[in-house]
C-alpha positions in Angstrom: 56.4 -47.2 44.7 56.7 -44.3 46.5 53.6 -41.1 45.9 54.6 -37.7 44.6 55.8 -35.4 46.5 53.6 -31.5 46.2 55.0 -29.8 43.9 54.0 -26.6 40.9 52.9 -28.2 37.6 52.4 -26.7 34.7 48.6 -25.7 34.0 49.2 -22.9 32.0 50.7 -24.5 29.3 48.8 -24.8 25.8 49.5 -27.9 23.8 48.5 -28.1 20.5 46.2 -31.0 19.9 45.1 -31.0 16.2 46.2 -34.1 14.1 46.1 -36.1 17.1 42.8 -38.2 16.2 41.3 -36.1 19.7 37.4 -35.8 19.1 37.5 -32.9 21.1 39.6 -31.2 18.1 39.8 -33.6 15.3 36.2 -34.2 15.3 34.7 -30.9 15.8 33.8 -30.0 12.6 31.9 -33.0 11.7 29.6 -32.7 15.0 29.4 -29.1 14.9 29.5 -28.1 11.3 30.1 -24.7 10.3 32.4 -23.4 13.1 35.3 -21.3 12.3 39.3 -22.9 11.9 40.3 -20.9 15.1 37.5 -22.4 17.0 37.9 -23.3 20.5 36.6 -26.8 21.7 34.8 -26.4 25.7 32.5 -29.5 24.6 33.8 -33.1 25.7 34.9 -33.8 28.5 38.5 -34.3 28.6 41.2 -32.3 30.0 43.6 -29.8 28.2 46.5 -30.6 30.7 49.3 -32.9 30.1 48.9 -36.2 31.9 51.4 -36.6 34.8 54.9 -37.3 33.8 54.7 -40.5 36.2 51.8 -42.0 34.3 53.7 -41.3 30.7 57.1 -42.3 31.9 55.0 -45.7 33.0 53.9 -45.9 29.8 57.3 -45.4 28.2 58.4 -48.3 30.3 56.0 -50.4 29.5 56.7 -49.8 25.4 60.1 -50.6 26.2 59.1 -54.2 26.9 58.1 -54.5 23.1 55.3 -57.1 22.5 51.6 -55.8 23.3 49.3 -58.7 23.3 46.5 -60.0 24.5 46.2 -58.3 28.3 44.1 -59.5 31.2 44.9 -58.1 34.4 46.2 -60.6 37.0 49.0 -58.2 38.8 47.8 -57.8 42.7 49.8 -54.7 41.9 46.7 -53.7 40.0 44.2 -54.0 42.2 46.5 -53.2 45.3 46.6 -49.4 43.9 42.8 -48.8 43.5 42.4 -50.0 46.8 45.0 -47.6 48.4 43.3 -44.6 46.2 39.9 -45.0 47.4 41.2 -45.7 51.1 43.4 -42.6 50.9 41.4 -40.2 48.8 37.5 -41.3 50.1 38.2 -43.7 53.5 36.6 -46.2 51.4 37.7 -49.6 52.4 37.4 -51.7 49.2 39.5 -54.7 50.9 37.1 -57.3 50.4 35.1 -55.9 47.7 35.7 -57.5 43.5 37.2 -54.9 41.2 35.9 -55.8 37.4 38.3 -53.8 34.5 36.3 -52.6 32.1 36.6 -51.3 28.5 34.5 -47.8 30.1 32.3 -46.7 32.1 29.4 -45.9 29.1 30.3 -49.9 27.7 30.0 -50.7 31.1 26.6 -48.7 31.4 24.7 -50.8 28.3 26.1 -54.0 29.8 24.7 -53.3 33.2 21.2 -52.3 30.9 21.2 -56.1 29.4 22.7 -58.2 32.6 20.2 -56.7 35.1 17.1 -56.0 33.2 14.7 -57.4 30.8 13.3 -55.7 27.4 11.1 -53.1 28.1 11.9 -52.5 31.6 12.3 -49.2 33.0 15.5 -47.8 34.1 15.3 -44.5 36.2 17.8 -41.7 35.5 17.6 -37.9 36.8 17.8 -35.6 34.1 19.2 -33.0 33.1 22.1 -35.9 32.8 25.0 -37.1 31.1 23.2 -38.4 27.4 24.5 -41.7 27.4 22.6 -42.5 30.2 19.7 -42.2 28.0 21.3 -44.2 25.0 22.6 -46.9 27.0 18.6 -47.7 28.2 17.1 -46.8 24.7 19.5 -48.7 22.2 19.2 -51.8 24.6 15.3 -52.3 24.3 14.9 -50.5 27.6 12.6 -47.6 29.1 13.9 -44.3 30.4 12.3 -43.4 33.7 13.2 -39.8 34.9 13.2 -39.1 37.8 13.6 -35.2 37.0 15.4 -32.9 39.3 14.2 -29.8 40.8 15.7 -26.6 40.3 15.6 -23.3 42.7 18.1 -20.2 42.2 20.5 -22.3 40.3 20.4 -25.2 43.0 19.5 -28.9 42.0 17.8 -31.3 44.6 16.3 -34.9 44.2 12.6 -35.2 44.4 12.1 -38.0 46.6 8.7 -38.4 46.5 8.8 -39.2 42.4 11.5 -41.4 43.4 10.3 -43.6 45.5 6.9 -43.5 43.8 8.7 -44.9 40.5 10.6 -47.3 42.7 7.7 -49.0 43.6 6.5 -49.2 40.3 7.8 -53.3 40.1 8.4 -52.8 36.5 11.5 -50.2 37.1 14.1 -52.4 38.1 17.4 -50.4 38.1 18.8 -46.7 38.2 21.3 -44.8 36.9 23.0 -42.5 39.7 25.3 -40.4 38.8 27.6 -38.7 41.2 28.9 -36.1 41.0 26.3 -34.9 38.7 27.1 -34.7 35.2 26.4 -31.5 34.0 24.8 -29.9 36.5 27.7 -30.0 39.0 26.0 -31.7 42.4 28.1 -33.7 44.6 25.4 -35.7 46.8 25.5 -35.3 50.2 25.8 -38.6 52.6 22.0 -37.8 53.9 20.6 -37.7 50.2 22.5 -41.1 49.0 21.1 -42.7 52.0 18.1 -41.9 50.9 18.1 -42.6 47.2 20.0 -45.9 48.4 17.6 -47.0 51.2 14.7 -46.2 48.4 15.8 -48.6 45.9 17.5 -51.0 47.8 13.9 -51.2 49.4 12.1 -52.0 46.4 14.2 -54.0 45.2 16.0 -51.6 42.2 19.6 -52.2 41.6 21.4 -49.4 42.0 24.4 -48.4 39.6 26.9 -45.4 40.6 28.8 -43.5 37.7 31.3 -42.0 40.0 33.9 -41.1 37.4 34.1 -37.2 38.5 35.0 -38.5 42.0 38.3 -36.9 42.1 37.6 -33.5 41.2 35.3 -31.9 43.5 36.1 -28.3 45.1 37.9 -27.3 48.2 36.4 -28.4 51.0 33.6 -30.3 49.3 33.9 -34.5 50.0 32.4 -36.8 47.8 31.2 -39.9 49.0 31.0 -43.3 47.3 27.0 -44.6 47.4 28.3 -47.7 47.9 30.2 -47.0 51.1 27.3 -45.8 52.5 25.6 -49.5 52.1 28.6 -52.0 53.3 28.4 -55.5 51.8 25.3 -54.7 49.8 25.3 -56.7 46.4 23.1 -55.0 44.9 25.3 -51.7 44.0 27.5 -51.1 41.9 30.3 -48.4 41.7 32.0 -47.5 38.1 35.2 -45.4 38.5 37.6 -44.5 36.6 41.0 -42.7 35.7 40.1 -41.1 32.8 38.8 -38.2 33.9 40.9 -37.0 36.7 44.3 -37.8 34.3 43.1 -36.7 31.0 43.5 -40.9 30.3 39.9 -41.5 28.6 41.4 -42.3 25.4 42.8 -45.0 27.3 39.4 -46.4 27.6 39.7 -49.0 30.9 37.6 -48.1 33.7 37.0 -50.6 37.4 33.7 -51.8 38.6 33.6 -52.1 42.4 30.9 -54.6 43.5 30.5 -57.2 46.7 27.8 -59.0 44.5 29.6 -62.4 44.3 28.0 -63.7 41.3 28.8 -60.7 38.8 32.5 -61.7 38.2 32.1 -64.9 36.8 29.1 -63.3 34.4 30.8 -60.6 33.3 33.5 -62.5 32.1 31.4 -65.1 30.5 29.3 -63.3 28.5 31.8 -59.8 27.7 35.4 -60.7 26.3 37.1 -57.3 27.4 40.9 -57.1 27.0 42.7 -54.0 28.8 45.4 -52.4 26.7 48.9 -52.9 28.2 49.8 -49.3 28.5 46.1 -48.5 29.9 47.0 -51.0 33.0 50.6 -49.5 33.4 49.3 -45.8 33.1 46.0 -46.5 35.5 48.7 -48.7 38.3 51.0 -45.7 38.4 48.3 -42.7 38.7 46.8 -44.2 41.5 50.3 -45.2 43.5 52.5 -41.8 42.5 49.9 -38.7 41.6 48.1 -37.7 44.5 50.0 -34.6 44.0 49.4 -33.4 40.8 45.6 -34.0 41.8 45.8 -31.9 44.4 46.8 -29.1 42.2 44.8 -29.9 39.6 41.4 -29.7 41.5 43.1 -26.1 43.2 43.3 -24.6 39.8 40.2 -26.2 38.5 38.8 -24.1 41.4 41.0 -21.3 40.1 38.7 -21.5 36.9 35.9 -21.5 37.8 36.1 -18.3 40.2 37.8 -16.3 37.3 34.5 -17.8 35.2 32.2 -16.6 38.4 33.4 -13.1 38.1 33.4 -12.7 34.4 30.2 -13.8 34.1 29.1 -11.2 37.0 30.9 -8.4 34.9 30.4 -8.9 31.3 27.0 -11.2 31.3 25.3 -10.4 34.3 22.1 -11.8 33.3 23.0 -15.3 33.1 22.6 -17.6 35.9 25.8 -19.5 37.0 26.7 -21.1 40.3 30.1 -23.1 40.7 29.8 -26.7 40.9 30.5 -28.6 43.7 32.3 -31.2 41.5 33.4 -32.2 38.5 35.2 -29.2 35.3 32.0 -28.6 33.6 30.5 -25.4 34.1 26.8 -25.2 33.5 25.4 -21.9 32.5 21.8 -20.7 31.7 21.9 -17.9 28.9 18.0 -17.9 28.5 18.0 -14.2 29.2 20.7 -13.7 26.2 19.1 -16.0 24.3 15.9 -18.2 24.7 16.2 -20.5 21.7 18.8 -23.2 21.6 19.5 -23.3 17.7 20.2 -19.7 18.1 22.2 -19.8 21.2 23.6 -22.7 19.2 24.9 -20.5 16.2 25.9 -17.4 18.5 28.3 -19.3 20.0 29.6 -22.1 18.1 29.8 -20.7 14.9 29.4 -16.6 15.5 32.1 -17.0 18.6 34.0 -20.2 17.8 33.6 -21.7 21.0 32.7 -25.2 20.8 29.9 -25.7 23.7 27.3 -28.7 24.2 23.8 -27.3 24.4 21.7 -27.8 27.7 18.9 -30.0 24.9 21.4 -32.6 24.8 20.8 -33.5 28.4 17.2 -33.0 28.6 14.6 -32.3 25.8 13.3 -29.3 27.2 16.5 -27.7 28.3 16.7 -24.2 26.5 19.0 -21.4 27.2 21.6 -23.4 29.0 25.3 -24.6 28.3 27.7 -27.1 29.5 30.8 -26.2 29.5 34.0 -27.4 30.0 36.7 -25.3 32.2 39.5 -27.9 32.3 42.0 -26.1 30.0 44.7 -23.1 30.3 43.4 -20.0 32.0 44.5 -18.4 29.0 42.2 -19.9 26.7 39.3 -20.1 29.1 39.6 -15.9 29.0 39.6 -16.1 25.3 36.8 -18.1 25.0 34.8 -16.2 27.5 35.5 -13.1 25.8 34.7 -14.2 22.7 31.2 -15.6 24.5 30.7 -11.9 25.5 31.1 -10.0 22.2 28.5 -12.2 20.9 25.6 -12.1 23.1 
């Protein structure tokens, strides 16, 4: 198959997704109760931009063949693309690496939780962070060990020294990274993954990566896989997936990237995951034909986020913004607007009709702050904004 050429798409256009079973839409009004029928949803994390016409004309072709049953995934073809995706897009050679579908990367997360831990172990995570990281430990019998960033003029860092004091602690024996950070927007730097890498590996804590914002960093910024950094070392263990970077999360099939030899054949034994048919055709074609459309993407994802930057610098000065270095989620601090997180709550999901997550939901005592996702038509992300700004 030959990649798509560069070319303009289309990420102005606003498609109507009510009545399409989307949680983002469907589903608002039972998680946020009490918002207005013209609301607009900036809360999960999908995309508002058509998937690339490659990846549904894929899918077309595959319905065309009629019968959807049972699926395992035996096609080189398969694996062949993932490996030409991270080599291209990350000079990560995966050659002699496993890849391990998955039914997701947060199924994936609880499973890691029960293969490579016992009950009542601790698992270290860095909050503020992605909530499932803290459901995946807690619903499996497990402890949450944070490891708590640290915050300076709207710049997150690792403290090292908590880390590696809860890495020796022998009763920790895992961690969550996540990279790029989810929500607050850091893409690691090669010198700071060495080190959370070298500190684990050290005392023996397994290390797994939820790299599933990998694509989508900004211009100029390079993310690089953990793993990559450790060649050959079984004991980490790299989550990807397409879901993000084509709006295909409903599709639900995420890859595991390991070199640890023994995982394949437990995996398999103990979780009985089939892949949808049209998941495996849409994930084969996005990573052989649409380096293009990512390209574009991640330039007007940047796009975004600048016209965010400055309309925040106009209209709310007060509040304290910085534009991530990866990843479509904007994460804003509107403690000088508004302190308490009901309240900031109300103002905005119910007074403005913009559908936000609050900062509490990834760490207890976040107040003030927002994620917020930017992945949708400039023209709604204006609306929304100046709906934000009437109301605070």
């Amino acid at each position: 198959m030959k990649r798509g050429l560069f070319m303009h798409y289309d990420f102005n256009q606003v498609i109507t997704r009510h009545h399409t079973n989307s949680v983002k839409y469907d589903c608002a009004k039972y998680f946020c109760p009490g918002i207005p029928d013209d609301f607009i949803p900036m809360w999960v994390a999908d995309m508002d931009f058509a998937t690339p016409d490659d990846v549904k004309n894929a899918m077309i072709e595959r319905i065309k063949k009629s019968i959807f049953g049972y699926t395992y995934i035996t096609d080189p073809d398969y694996n062949a693309a993932i490996i030409g995706w991270m080599n291209r897009r990350f000079s990560w050679n995966i050659q002699k690496y496993t890849i391990i579908p998955c039914n997701g990367v947060v199924n994936a997360l609880h499973h890691f939780v029960t293969l490579m831990t016992n009950p009542g172990e601790g698992v270290i995570i860095q909050p503020p962070v992605y909530p499932q990281f803290f459901n995946s430990i807690e619903m499996e019998g497990r402890k949450v060990v944070c490891n708590n960033l640290l915050y300076n003029d709207g710049y997150y860092t690792i403290d090292f020294d908590d880390l590696e004091q809860k890495a020796q602690d022998s009763k920790n024996t895992l961690m969550f990274v996540c990279s790029p950070h989810n929500p607050v927007g850091r893409v690691w730097t090669v010198k700071e993954l060495q080190k959370i890498g070298t500190i684990c590996l050290q005392n023996n804590v397994r290390i797994v990566c939820d790299e599933v914002h990998h694509d989508l960093t900004r211009k100029n910024i390079v993310h690089t896989p953990l793993a990559s950094l450790f060649p050959d070392n079984p004991n980490i263990y790299t989550c990807t997936s397409p879901g993000k970077t084509f709006n295909l999360s409903g599709n639900n099939l995420a890859n595991i990237i390991t070199c640890d030899p023994t995982l394949p054949q437990l995996w398999s034994s103990i979780f009985h995951e089939s892949a949808s048919p049209l998941a495996v055709a849409a994930v084969q074609t996005a990573y052989s034909l649409c380096d293009g459309w990512v390209d574009e993407l991640r330039a007007y994802l940047d796009d975004n986020f600048q016209y965010l930057q400055k309309f925040l610098e106009k209209y709310l000065p007060k509040a304290q913004f910085k534009i991530p270095e990866g990843m479509y989620l904007a994460w804003i601090d509107f403690s000088s607007y508004e302190p308490d997180a009901d309240k900031l709550y109300h103002k905005l999901c119910i007074d403005a009709g913009v559908v936000v997550q609050s900062g509490s939901h990834f760490h207890s005592n976040l107040t003030g702050y927002i994620r917020m996702n930017i992945a949708c038509p400039r023209s709604v992300l204006s609306e929304a904004l100046n709906r934000i700004a009437a109301v605070l």
